[in-house]
N, C-alpha and C positions, 0 to 999 in steps of 0.2 A: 127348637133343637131337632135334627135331623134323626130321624126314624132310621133305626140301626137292623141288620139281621136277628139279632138277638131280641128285637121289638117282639120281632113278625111269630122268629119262634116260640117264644114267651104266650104270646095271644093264641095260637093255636096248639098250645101246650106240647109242640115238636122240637125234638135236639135242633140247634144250628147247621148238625151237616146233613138232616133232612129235606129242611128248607134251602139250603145252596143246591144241593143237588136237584133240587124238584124247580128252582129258578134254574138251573142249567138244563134242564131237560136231561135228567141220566135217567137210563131204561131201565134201573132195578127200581124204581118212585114209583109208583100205580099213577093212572091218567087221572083219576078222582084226585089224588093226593095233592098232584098238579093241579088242579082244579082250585083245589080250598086254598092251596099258600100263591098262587096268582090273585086270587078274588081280596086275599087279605092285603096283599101288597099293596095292591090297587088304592084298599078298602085305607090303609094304615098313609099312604103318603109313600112308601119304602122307593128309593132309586137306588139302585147297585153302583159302588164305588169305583169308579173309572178307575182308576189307581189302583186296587185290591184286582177288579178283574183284566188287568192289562200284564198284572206279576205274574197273575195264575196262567195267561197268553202267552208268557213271555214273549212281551210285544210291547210297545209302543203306545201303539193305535196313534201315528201322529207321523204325516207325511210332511217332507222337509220340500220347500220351494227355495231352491237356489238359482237367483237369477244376477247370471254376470253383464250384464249390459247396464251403461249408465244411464238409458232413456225408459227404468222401468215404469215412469207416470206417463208413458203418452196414452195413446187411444186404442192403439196395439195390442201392449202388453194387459191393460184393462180388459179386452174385450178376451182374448187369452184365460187370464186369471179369472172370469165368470165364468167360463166353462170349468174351469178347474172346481173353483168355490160349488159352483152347482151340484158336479158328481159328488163331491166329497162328503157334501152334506146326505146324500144318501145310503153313504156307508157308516161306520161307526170310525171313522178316522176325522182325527183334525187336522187343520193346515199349520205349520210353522213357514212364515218366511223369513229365510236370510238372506240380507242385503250385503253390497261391498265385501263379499266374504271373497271374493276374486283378488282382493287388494290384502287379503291376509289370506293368503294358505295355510298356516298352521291353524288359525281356525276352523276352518273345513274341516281338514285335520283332525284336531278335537271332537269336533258335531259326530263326527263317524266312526273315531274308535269309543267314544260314550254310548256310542247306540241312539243319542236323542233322537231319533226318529228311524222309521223302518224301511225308509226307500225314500227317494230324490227324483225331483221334478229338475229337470235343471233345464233353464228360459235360457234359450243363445242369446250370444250377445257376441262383445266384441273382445273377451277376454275369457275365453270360452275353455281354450288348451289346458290349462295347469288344472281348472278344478274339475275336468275331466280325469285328468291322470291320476289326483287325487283320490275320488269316487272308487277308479277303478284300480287302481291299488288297495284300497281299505273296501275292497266287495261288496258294496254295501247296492241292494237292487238300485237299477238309475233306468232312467227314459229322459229324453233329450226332449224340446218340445220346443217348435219353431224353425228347426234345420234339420238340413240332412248333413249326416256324421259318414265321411270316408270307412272310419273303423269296421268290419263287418262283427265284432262281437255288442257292437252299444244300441240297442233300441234306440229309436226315434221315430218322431212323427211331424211332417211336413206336409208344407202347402208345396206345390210346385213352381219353382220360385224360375224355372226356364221355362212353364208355361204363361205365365207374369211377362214376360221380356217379347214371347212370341204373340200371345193377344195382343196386348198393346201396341207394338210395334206395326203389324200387320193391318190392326185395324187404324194407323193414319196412311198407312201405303194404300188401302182400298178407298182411301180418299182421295189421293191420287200425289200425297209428299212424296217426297225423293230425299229429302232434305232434312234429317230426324236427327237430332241432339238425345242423346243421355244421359242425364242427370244421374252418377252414380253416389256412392257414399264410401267413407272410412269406416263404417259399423259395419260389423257381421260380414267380412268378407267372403264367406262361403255361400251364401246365398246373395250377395252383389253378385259375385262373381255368374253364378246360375243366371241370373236377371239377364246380364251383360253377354252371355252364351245365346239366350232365347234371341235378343233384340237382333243381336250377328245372324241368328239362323234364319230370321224371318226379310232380314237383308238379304241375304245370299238366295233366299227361295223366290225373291221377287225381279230378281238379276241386279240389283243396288250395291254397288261396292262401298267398303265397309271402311270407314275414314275414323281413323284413328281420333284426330282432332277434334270428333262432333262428342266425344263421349269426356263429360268433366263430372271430377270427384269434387263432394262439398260436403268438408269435416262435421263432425259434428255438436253442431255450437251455431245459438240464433244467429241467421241472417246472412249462414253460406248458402243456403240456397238460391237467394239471391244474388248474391255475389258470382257463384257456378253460370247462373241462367246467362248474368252479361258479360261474361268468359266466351260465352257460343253467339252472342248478340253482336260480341267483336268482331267476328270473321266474317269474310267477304267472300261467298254470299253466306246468308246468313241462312239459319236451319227456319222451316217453316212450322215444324212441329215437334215437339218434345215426350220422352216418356222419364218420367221423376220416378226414383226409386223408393219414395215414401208420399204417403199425405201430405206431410209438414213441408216436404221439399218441395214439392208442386206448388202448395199456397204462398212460398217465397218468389217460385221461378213468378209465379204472377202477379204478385207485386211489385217485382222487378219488370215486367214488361210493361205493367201501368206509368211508372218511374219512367223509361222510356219512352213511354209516348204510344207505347203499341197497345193492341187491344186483341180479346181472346175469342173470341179463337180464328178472328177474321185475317190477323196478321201470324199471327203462334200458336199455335193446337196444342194444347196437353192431354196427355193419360196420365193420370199416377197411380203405381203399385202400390196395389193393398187399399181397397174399400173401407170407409170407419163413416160413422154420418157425419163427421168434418167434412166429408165431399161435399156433402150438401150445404154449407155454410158461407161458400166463397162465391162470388159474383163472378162468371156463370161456375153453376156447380160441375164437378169435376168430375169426369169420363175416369172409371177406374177400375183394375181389376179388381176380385173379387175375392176373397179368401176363408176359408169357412172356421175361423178361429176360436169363435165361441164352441163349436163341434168338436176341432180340435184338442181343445183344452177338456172337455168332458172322457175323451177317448185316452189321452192320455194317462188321464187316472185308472180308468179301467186297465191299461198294459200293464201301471205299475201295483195296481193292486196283485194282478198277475203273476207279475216276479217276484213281488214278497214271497205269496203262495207257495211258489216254485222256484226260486233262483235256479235252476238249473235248464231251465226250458229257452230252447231257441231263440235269438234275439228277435224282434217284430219290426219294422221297418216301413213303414206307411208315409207312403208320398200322395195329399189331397189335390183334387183337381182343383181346380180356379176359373172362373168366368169374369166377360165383361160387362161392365155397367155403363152404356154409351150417356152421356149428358151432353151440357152444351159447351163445355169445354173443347168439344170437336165438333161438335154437329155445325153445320153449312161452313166447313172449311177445306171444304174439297178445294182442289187446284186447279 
């Protein structure tokens, strides 16, 4: 049976609200006092009631993970949610997550006028709009994590997803392509879109005119990746190197150029957006930018611990840099 306050006070013959107060640290409790009712705590087994001291908070203690994208099991969003898991466990907060909650908005809804939890991680995705508008209608502290958000009142914290489009991009131009395909996507169009800016910039910086036709979107759903890659395999002439806007779509584009007959990176060079050690999995492994997600995900919690604190304090807005991870996906495919 679990060791109650009234255990603790009972054993050292003090009222209960000597012992709360002296487990809370109030200044009128002598340092001794605190002393004896720690050592007994200790001594008895006693752990303080998450629930009694969460009333007394009026709080929570329980941060809500809402994530609208429907690809929340790739490599991604895991590497994300450890960062997340990691911080949190260092504070006294636990993680709730809610799924499909984009497919019901009055649920949302609900989670925020209950108060189930004290602030919102919210994972972009591709259905990101409504339970934004939600959040911030019902006030409830939010941090965005994975995008950047137009809105200047919403935190968020990103990778730089048009320094993704310009590394990649530029390092098959210094190989000497002319001839680069982009593999975009239907998810998360606000940071496609960044991707798709980078790749253009790094076009135009290198005097490469910017051809509408090299650039194909692949839904998402197994095996358009591959379907996208012989979409650009079609055209005559055909691109000599590509930049995929994920992992997964990369490992499609090059199964589809095996299916073809082609071979990497002698005939087709790849980069793929966003590093995960899937790169390293594929036969040759994958040149990839790099994104510091795990980081990300730890930093996030700290903003939003912030905002609970404070809901009133300035929004934060952090855009992470990004490197590249050259492999053999491009190496000896200069022109």
């Amino acid at each position: 049976m679990p060791v109650s306050i009234e255990d603790v006070a009972r054993h050292l013959g003090l009222s209960v609200s000597a012992v709360s107060k002296a487990l809370n640290d109030y200044p009128d409790i002598s340092v001794e006092t605190k002393a004896r009712v720690a050592e007994a705590a200790a001594g008895l087994g006693y752990h303080p009631s998450a629930a009694a001291r969460s009333l007394r908070r009026h709080c929570t203690e329980r941060i809500g993970i809402v994530n609208t994208s429907t690809s929340y099991n790739s490599d991604y969003y895991m590497e994300l949610l450890r960062g997340v898991t990691m911080a949190a466990e260092q504070t006294d907060y636990n993680l709730m997550l809610y799924t499909n909650v984009h497919m019901q908005p009055q649920r949302l809804q609900r989670i925020c006028r209950a108060r189930e939890v004290d602030g919102v991680l919210l994972i972009s995705g591709d259905e990101i709009a409504e339970a934004l508008d939600t959040l911030l209608a019902e006030d409830l502290p939010l941090v965005v994590l994975g995008r950047r958000e137009e809105r200047s009142e919403i935190s968020f914290i990103a990778s730089d997803a048009m320094a993704d489009g310009v590394l990649g991009t530029r390092h098959l131009i210094e190989l000497g392509h002319r001839r680069i395909g982009f593999l975009s996507s239907l998810l998360d169009a606000q940071t496609c879109d960044d991707c798709i800016a980078g790749y253009r910039q790094a076009l135009q910086a290198a005097g490469i005119p910017d051809d509408p036709a090299l650039i194909t979107a692949a839904p998402f759903r197994p095996g358009a990746g591959g379907e996208a890659m012989k979409v650009l395999l079609a055209q005559d002439p055909r691109p000599t190197a590509v930049v995929a806007i994920s992992n997964s779509v990369a490992q499609e584009a090059m199964r589809a150029l095996i299916e073809c007959g082609l071979s990497v990176p002698q005939d087709v060079a790849i980069v793929a957006i966003g590093d995960t050690w899937l790169s390293l999995l594929t036969t040759p492994p994958l040149t990839s930018t790099c994104r510091p997600l795990f980081e990300m995900g730890k930093q996030s919690v700290e903003m939003l611990l912030a905002r609970i604190a404070n809901p009133h304090q300035p929004p934060e807005r952090i855009v992470c840099p990004v490197s590249l991870v050259v492999r053999e996906s491009t190496m000896g495919s200069g022109i």
